[in-house]
C-alpha positions as protocol buffer text, in pm:
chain_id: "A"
residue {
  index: 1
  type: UNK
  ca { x: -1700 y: 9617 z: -1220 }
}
residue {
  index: 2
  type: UNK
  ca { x: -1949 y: 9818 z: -1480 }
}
residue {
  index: 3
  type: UNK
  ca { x: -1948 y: 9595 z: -1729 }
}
residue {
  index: 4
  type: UNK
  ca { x: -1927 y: 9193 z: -1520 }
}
residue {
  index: 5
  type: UNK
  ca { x: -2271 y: 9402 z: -1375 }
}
residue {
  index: 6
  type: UNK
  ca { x: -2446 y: 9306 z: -1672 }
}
residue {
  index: 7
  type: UNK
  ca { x: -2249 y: 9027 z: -1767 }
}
residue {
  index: 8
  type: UNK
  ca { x: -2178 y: 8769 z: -1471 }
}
residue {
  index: 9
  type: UNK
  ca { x: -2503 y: 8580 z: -1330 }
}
residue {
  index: 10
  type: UNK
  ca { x: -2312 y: 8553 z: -1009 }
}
residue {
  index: 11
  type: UNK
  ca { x: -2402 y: 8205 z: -964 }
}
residue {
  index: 12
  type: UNK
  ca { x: -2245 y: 8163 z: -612 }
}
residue {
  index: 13
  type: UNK
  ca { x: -2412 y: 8390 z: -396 }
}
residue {
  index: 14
  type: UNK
  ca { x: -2770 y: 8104 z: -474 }
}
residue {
  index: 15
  type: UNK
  ca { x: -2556 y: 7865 z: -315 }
}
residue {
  index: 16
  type: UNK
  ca { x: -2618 y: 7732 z: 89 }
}
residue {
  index: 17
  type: UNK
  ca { x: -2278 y: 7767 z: 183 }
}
residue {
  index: 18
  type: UNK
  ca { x: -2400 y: 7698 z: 518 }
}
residue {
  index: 19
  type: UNK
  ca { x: -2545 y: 7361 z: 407 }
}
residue {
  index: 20
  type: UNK
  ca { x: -2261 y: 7249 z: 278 }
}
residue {
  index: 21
  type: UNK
  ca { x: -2362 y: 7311 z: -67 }
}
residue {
  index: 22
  type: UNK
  ca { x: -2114 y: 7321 z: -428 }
}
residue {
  index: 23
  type: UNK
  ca { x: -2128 y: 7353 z: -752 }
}
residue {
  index: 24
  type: UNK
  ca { x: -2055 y: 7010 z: -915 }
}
residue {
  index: 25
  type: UNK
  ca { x: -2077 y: 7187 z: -1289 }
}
residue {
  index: 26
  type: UNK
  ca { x: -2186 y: 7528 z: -1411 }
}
residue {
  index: 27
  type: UNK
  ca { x: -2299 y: 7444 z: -1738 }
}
residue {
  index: 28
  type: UNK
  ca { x: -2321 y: 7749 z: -2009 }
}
residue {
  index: 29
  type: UNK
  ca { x: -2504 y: 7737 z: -2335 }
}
residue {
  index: 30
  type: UNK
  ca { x: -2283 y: 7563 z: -2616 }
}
residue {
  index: 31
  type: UNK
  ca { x: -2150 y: 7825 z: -2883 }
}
residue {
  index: 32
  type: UNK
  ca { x: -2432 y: 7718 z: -3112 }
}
residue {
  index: 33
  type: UNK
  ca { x: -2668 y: 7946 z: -2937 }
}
residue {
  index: 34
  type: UNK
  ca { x: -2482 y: 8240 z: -3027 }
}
residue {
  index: 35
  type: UNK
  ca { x: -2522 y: 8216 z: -3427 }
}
residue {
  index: 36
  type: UNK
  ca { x: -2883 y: 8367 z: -3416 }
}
residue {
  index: 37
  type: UNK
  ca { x: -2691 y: 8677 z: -3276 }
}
residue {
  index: 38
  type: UNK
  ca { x: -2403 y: 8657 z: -3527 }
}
residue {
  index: 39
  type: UNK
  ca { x: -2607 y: 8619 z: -3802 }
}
residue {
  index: 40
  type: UNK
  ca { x: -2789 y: 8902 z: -3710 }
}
residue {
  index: 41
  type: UNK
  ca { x: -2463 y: 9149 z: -3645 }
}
residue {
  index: 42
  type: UNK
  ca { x: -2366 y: 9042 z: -3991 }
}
residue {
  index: 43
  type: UNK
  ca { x: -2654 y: 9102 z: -4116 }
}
residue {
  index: 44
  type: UNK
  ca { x: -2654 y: 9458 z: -3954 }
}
residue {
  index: 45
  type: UNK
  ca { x: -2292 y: 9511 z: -4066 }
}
residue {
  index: 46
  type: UNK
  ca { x: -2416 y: 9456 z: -4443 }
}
residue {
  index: 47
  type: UNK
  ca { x: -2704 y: 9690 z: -4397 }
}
residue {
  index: 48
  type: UNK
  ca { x: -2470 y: 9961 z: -4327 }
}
residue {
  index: 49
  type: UNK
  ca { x: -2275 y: 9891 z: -4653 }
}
residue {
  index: 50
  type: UNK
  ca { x: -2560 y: 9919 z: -4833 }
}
residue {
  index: 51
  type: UNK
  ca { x: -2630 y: 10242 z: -4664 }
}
residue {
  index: 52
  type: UNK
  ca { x: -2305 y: 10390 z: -4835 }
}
residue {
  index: 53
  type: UNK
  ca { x: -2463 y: 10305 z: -5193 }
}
residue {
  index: 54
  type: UNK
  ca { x: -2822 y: 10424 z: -5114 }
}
residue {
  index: 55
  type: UNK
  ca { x: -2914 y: 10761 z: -5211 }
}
residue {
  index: 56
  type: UNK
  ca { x: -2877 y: 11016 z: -4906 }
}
residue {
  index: 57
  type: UNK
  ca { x: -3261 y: 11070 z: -4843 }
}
residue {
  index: 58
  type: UNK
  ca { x: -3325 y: 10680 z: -4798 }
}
residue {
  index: 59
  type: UNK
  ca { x: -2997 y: 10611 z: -4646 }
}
residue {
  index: 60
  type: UNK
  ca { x: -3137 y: 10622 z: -4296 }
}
residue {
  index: 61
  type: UNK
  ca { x: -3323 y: 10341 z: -4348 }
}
residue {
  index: 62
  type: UNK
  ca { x: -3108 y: 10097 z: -4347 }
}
residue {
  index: 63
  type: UNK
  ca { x: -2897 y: 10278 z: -4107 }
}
residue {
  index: 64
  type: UNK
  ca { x: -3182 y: 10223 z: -3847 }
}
residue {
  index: 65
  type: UNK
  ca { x: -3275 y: 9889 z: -3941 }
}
residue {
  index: 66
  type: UNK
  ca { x: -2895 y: 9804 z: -3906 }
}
residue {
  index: 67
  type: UNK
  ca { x: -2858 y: 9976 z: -3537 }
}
residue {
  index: 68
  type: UNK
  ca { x: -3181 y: 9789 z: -3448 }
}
residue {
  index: 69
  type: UNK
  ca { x: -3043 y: 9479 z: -3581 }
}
residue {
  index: 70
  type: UNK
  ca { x: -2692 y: 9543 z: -3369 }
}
residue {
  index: 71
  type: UNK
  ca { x: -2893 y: 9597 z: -3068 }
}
residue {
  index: 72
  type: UNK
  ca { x: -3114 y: 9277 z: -3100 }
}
residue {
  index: 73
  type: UNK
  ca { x: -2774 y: 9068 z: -3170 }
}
residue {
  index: 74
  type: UNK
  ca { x: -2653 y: 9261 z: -2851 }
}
residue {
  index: 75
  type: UNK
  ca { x: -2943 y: 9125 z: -2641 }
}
residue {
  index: 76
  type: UNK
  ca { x: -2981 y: 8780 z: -2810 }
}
residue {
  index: 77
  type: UNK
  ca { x: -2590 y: 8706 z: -2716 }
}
residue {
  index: 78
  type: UNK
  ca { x: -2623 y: 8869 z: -2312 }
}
residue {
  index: 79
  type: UNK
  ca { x: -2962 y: 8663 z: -2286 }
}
residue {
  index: 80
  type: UNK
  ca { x: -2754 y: 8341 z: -2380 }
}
residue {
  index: 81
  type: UNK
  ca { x: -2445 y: 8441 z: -2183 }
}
residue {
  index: 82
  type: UNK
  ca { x: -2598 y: 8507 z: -1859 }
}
residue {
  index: 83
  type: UNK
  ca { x: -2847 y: 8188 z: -1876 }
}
residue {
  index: 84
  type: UNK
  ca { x: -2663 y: 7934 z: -1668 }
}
residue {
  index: 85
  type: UNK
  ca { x: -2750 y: 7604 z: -1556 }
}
residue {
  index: 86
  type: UNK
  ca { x: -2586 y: 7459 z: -1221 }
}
residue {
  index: 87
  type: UNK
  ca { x: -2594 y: 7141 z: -1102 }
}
residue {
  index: 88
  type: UNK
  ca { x: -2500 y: 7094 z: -679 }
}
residue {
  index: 89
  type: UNK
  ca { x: -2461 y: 6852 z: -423 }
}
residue {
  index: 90
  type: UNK
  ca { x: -2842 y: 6921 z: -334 }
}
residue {
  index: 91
  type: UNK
  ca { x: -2989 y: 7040 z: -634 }
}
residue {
  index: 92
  type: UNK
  ca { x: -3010 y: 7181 z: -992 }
}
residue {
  index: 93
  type: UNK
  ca { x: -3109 y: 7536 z: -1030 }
}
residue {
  index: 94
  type: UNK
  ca { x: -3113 y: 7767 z: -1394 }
}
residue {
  index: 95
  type: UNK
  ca { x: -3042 y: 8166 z: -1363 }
}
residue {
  index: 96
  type: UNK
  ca { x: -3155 y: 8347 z: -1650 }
}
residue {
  index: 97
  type: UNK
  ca { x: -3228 y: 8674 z: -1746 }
}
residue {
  index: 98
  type: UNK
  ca { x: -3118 y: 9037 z: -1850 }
}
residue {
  index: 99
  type: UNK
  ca { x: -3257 y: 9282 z: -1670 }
}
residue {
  index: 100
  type: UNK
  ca { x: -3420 y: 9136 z: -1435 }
}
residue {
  index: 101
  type: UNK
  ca { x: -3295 y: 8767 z: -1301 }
}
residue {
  index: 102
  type: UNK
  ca { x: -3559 y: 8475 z: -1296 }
}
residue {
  index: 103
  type: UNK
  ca { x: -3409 y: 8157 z: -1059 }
}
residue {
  index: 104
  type: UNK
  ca { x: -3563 y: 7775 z: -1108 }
}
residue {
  index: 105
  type: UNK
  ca { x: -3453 y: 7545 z: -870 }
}
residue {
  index: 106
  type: UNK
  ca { x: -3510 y: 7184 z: -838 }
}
residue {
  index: 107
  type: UNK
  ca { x: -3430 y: 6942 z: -558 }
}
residue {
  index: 108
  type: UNK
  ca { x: -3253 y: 6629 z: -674 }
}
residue {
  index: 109
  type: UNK
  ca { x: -3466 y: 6449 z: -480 }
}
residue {
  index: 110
  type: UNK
  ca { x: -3743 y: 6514 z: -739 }
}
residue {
  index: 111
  type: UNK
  ca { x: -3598 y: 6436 z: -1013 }
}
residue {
  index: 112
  type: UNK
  ca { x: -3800 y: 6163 z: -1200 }
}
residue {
  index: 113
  type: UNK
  ca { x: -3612 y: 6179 z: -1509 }
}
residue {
  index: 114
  type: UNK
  ca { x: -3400 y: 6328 z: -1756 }
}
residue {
  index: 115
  type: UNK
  ca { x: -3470 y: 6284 z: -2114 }
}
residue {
  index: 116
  type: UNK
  ca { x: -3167 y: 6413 z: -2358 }
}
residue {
  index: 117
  type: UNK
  ca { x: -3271 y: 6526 z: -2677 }
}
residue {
  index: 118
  type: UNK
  ca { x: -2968 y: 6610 z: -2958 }
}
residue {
  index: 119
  type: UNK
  ca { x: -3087 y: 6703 z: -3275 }
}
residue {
  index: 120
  type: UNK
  ca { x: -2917 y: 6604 z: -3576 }
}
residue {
  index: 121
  type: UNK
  ca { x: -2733 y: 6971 z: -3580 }
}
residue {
  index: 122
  type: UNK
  ca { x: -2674 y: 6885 z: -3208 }
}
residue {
  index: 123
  type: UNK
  ca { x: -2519 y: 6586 z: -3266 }
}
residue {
  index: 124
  type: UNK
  ca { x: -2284 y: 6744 z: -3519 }
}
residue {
  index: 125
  type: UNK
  ca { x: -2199 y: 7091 z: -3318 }
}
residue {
  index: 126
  type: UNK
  ca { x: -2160 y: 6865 z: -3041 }
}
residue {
  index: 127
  type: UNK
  ca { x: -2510 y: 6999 z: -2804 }
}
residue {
  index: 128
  type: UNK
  ca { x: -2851 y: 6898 z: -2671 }
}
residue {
  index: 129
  type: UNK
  ca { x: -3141 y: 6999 z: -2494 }
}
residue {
  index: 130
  type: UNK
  ca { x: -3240 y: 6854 z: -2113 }
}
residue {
  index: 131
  type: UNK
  ca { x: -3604 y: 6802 z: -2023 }
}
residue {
  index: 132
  type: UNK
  ca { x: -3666 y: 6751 z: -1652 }
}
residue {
  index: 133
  type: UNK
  ca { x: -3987 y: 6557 z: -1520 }
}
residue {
  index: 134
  type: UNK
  ca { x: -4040 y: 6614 z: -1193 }
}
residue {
  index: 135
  type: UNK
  ca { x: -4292 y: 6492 z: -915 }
}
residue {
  index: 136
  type: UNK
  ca { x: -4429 y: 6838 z: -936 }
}
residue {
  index: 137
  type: UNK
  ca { x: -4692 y: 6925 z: -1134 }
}
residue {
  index: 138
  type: UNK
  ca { x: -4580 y: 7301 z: -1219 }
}
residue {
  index: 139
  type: UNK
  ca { x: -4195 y: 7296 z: -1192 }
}
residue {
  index: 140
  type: UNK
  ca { x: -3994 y: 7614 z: -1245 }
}
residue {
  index: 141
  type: UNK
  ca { x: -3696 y: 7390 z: -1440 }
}
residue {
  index: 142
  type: UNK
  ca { x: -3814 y: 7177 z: -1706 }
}
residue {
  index: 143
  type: UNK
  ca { x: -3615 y: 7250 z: -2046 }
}
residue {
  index: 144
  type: UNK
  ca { x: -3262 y: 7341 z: -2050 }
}
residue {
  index: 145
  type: UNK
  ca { x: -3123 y: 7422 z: -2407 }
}
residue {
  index: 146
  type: UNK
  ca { x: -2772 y: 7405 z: -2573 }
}
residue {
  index: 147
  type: UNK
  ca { x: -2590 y: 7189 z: -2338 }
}
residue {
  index: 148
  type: UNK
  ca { x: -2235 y: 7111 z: -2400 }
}
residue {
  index: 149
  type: UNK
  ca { x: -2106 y: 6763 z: -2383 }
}
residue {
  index: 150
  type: UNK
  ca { x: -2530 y: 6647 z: -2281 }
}
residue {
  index: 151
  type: UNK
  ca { x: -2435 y: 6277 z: -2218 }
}
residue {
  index: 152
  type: UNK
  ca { x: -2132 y: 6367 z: -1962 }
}
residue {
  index: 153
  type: UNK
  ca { x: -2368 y: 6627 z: -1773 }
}
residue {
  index: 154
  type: UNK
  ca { x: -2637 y: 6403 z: -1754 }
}
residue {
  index: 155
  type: UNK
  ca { x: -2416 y: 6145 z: -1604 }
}
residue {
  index: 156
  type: UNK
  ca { x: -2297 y: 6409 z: -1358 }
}
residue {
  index: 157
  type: UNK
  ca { x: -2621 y: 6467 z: -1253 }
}
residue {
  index: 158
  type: UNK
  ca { x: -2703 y: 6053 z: -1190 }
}
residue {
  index: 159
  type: UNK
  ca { x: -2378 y: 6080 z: -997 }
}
residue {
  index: 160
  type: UNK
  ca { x: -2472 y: 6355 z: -795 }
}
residue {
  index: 161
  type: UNK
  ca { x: -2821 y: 6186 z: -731 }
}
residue {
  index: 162
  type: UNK
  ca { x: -2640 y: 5834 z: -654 }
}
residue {
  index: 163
  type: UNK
  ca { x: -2396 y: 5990 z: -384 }
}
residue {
  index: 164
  type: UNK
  ca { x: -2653 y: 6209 z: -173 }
}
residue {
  index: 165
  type: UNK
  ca { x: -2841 y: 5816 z: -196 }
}
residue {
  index: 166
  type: UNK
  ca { x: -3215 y: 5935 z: -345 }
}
residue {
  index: 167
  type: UNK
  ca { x: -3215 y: 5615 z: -550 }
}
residue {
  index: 168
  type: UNK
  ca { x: -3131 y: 5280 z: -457 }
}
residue {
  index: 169
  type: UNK
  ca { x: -2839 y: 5080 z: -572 }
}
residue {
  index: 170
  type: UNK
  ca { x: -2885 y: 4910 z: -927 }
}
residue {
  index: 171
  type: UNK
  ca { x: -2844 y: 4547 z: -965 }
}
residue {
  index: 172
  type: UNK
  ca { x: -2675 y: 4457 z: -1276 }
}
């Protein structure tokens, strides 16, 4: 149980099970957001080569540049693990956070729009970003980065919206 601690959002205990509320799609960040923290563990991993063919009193340089590097990539990839994004029955909500957990939660019912943005990288790796308008003015969900699959969770989301009936029927 130790390590899921740190590593599992626990999504379901935000849900109103007593409402009647389910997840329609947990959506986690597409592997693109972990090659910041790759990058950097490589990086770290060629530091400490280095540190083999540096003379012994500068050798702990790169040594501690290396461990802070390692520990960075450590926190970039736990940040992106645990951020989640969850779309319901009733609502869309976004857990993120490390240490301490920060929850956004938006009704469906105000939902103005949903504007998908896929960058030409995104459109290659196969990700894109959400931006949520709302009719708030200050919203605690707005932009939701690399999304898997953007076009099939938006659609998810205007099925969602369609069934619980917040808009009306489209005439074609």
């Amino acid at each position: 149980m130790g390590i899921a601690l740190w590593t599992d959002p626990r999504i379901a205990k935000h849900l109103l099970r007593d409402e009647g509320e389910v997840i329609v799609d947990e959506v986690r960040h597409h592997w693109a957001a972990y090659v910041r923290a790759v990058l950097e563990a490589v990086a770290s991993v060629a530091l400490l080569a280095v540190s083999g063919v540096t003379p012994v009193d500068l050798a702990w340089v790169p040594i501690l540049v290396a461990f802070g590097l390692i520990g960075h990539s450590a926190w970039l990839a736990l940040a992106s693990h645990r951020d989640r994004f969850v779309i319901t029955n009733m609502r869309v909500f976004r857990v993120h956070g490390v240490l301490s957990q920060n929850l956004a939660t938006m009704p469906l019912s105000r939902i103005l729009d949903i504007t998908v943005r896929r960058p030409v990288l995104g459109r290659l790796l196969g990700y894109g970003h959400f931006c949520f308008e709302s009719a708030a003015q200050e919203q605690g969900i707005r932009d939701v980065q690399y999304v898997g699959r953007p076009y099939q969770r938006d659609l998810a989301i205007q099925r969602v919206v369609q069934r619980a009936g917040l808009r009306g029927r489209q005439v074609n």
